[in-house]
N, C-alpha and C positions, 0 to 999 in steps of 0.2 A: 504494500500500500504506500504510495505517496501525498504529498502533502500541498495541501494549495493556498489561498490566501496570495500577499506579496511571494511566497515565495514556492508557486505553484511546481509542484512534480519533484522537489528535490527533499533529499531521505530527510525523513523526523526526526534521525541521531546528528542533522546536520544543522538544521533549520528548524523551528517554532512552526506548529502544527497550527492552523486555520480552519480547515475543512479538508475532507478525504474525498479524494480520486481515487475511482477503481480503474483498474486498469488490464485488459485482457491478457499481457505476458509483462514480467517486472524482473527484475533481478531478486536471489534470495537475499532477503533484508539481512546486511551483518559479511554475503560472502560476494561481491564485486567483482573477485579477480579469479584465475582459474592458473593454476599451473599449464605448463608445456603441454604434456602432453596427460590432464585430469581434465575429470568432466567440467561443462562451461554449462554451471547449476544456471536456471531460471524458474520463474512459477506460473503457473498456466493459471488461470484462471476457469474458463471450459472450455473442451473438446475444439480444435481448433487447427487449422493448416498452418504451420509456420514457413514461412520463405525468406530465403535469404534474396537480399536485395544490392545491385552495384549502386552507382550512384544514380546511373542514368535510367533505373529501373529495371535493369536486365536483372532476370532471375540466373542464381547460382546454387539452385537448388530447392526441394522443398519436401517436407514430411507431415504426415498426421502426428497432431501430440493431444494425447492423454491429460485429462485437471489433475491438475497437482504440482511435484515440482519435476524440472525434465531435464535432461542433459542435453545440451543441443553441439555437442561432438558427436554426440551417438547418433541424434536424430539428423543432421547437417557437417555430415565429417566433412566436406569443402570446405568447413569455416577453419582447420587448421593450417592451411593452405594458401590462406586472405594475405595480399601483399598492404593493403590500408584496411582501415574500419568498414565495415558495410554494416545494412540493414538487417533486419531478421522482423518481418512484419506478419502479424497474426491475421489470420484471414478463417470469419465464421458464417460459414453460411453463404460461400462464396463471395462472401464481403469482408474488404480492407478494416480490419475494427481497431481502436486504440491506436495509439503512439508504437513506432516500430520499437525495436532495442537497435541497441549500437553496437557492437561486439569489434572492439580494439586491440589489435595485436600490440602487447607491449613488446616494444622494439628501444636500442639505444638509437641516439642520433648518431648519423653517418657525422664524420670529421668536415667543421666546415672549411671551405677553403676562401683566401679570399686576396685582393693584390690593392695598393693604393693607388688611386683615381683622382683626376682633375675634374671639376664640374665644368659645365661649359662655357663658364668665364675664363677659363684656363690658368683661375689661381685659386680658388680652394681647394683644397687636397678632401675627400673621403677615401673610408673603405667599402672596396669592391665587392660583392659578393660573385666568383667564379666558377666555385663547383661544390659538390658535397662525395663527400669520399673520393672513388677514382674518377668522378663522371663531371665532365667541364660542363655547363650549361651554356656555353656560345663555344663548339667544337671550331667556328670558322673565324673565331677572332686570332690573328696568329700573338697577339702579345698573353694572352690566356693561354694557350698550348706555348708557349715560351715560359712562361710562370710555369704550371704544369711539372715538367721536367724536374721542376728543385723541390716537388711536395714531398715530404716525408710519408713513409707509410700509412695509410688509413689506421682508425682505429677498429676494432671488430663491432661490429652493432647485431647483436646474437639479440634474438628471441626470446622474452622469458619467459611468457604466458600470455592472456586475454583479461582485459575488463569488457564488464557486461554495463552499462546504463541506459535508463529510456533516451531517447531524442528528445531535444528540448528547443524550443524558439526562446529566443531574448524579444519582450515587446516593449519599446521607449515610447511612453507617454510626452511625448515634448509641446511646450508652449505653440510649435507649429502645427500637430498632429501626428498621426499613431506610424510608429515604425516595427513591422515586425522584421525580424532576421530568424533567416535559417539557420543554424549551422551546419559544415562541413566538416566533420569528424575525419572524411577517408583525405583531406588533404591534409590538417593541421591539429592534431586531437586534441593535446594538451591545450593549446591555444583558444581554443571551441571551448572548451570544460573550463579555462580560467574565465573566460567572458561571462560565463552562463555562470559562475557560483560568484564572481562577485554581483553582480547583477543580483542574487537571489539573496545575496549579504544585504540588500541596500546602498552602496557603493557609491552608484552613478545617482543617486536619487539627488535631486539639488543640483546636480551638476550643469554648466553649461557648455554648447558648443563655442568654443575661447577662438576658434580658429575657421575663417569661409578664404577661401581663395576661387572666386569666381574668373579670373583669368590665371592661368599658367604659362610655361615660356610658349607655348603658341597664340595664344588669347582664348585659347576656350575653357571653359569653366576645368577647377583641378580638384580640390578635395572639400570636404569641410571634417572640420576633427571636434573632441570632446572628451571624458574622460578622465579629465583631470582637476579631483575637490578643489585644487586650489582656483581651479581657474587660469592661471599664467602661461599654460602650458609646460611648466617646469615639475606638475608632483604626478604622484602617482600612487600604488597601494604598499611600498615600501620593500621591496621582493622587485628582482627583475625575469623576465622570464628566457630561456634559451629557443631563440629564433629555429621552427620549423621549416624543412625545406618543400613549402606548400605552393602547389602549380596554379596555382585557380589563378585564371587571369582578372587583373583592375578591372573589368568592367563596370560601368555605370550600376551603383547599388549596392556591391562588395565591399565589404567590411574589411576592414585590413588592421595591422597593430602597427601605432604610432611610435617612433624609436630614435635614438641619438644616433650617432656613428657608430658605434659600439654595437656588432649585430643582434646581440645578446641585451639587447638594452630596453626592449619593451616591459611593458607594465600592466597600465590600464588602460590608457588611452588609445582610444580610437580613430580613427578615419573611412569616409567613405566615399570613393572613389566617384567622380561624374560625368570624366567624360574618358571612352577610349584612347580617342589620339593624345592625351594628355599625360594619363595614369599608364598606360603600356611598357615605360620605361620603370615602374615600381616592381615589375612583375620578375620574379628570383629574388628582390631586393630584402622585399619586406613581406609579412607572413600573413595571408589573404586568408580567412576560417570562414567565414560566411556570407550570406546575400540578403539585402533584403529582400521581400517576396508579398509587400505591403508596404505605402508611404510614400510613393513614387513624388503622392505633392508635397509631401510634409519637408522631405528632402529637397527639391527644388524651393522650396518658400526659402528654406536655411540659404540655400545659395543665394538669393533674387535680394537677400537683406542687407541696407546699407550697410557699407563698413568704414572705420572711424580710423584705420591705420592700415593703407593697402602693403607696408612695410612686414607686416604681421598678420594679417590677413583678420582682426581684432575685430569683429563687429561692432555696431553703434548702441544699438540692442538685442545680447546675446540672446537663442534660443536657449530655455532652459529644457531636460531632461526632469519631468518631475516626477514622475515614476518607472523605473523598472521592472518589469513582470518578467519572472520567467513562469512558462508553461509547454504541455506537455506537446510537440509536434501532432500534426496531422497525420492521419492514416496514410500510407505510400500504397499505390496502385501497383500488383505487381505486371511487369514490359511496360511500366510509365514515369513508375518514381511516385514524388511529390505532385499534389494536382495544380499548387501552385509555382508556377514559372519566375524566376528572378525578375523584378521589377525594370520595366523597360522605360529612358528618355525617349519623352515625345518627340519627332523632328520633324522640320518641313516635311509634308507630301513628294518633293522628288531628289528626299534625299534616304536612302536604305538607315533603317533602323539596328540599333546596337543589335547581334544575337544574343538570346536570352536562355534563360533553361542551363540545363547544363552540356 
């Protein structure tokens, strides 16, 4: 059973209990994680099809499960085999029912790699991100396969086991209106699960978005960010996090984590991406966990709001975030996914639309 209230679907040994969701398959309350190769406990609620689900709604299998509690190695041996997180979605009665589960391979992270960069003024210096373990992410840049060459050995990134948790939406009540986000667990997990439990901490509550950059170096609209109690865009929840190597591209809607130089330097803060041709260059950089899939205006109003220091991107008057809800995702169709698609930028009529979905 989980728990709803502000901090809907996240366990009661975590969070202050409000009211009770039932929920048609859950993790066993107390055991989350599964050894390598032991059963990956869950609890059934009634008689039910389970399906394992990719991102894109492809099925990876499915079995009839029994009320009670089930082992979903026995019923779903493919899910020892899951290179990221996927789905596991209950289906009664030929219908998608409840929130999927998540089932996440705990892995270490691959070694990051990374070389120092000029921005395009050709005098601040960052760092690059290049590769993760042996794998360059631009094979065709020759100063990257010149770096390359002087890596030291990878570290090992072995397998230890599996967590099991529901899927959960983060929903940002903000002074412009409702933003819900998916998360993406099969790109960035850790990342996904810190957003959603501080979220269900209270966290963001009060907070405002400190930062709109409605032009970027091309002119077209670039991010707007948020996340940080202080407001200056200097705090955070005091913990940094270690940067995931998550492929979801910037697209218009996508959430991403806000960070220094330092790859390993996110927090709390947030960003949400607005336009392709702007945000494409963020993409390897910084670590994309989810979409919104709701708020399309709410998000554009943040952009459309004067701002009082284009230096800083400082609005005149910030959007605030005045409540965060976590709850529990929508049912997954299985060969469809999620019924809701990544929220799309409206454009002119004879200009093609961002692709959306996953």
């Amino acid at each position: 059973m989980y728990v709803g209230g502000h901090t809907a679907g996240m366990p009661a040994a975590l969070f202050p209990a409000m009211m009770a969701l039932a929920l048609q398959a859950e993790p066993v309350p107390g055991r989350p994680f599964a050894r390598i190769d032991g059963p990956i406990a869950v609890r059934v609620a009634t008689p039910c099809e389970l399906v394992a689900l990719e991102a894109d709604g492809r099925e990876l299998g499915r079995a009839a499960a029994a009320a009670g509690e089930q082992d979903l190695a026995q019923l779903l041996p493919s899910l020892r085999a899951i290179p990221h997180a996927v789905r596991v979605q209950a289906v009664v009665g030929g219908r998608p029912t409840g929130a999927p589960l998540v089932v996440t391979p705990l892995e270490v992270r691959p070694t990051i790699r990374t070389m120092p960069d000029l921005r395009p003024d050709g005098k601040t210096r960052f760092t690059r991100i290049i590769g993760w373990g042996d794998r360059l992410l631009d094979p065709s840049d020759p100063r990257h396969v010149e770096a390359s060459k002087s890596w030291e050995k990878a570290d090992p990134s072995p397998r230890s086991g599996f967590r099991v948790d529901v899927d959960m939406d983060v929903v940002f009540e903000t002074t412009a209106g409702r933003i819900r986000f998916a998360m993406r667990p099969d790109m960035a997990p850790a990342t996904a699960r810190n957003f959603v439990e501080l979220a269900a901490r209270g966290f963001y509550d009060g907070t405002i978005v400190h930062r709109v950059v409605p032009r970027g170096r091309g002119g077209k609209p670039f991010v707007i960010q948020g996340g940080d109690p202080t407001g200056t865009g200097d705090g955070g929840p005091g913990y940094d996090l270690a940067l995931e190597p998550s492929a979801l591209p910037h697209d218009f809607g996508v959430v991403s984590m806000a960070r220094n130089d330092w790859p390993d330097s996110a927090g709390s803060q947030w960003f949400v991406a607005l336009t392709r041709e702007e945000t494409a260059r963020l993409d390897g950089q910084y670590c994309a966990f989810g979409e919104a899939v709701e708020g399309a205006d709410a998000i554009l109003a943040i952009e459309r709001g004067e701002i009082a220091d284009e230096s800083t991107g400082r609005p005149r008057a910030p959007v605030t975030v005045t409540r965060a809800v976590v709850q529990p995702a929508a049912p997954w169709v299985p060969g469809r996914g999620r019924t809701e698609a990544r929220v799309r930028r409206p454009v002119p009529a004879d200009r093609p639309a961002e692709a959306g979905g996953r």
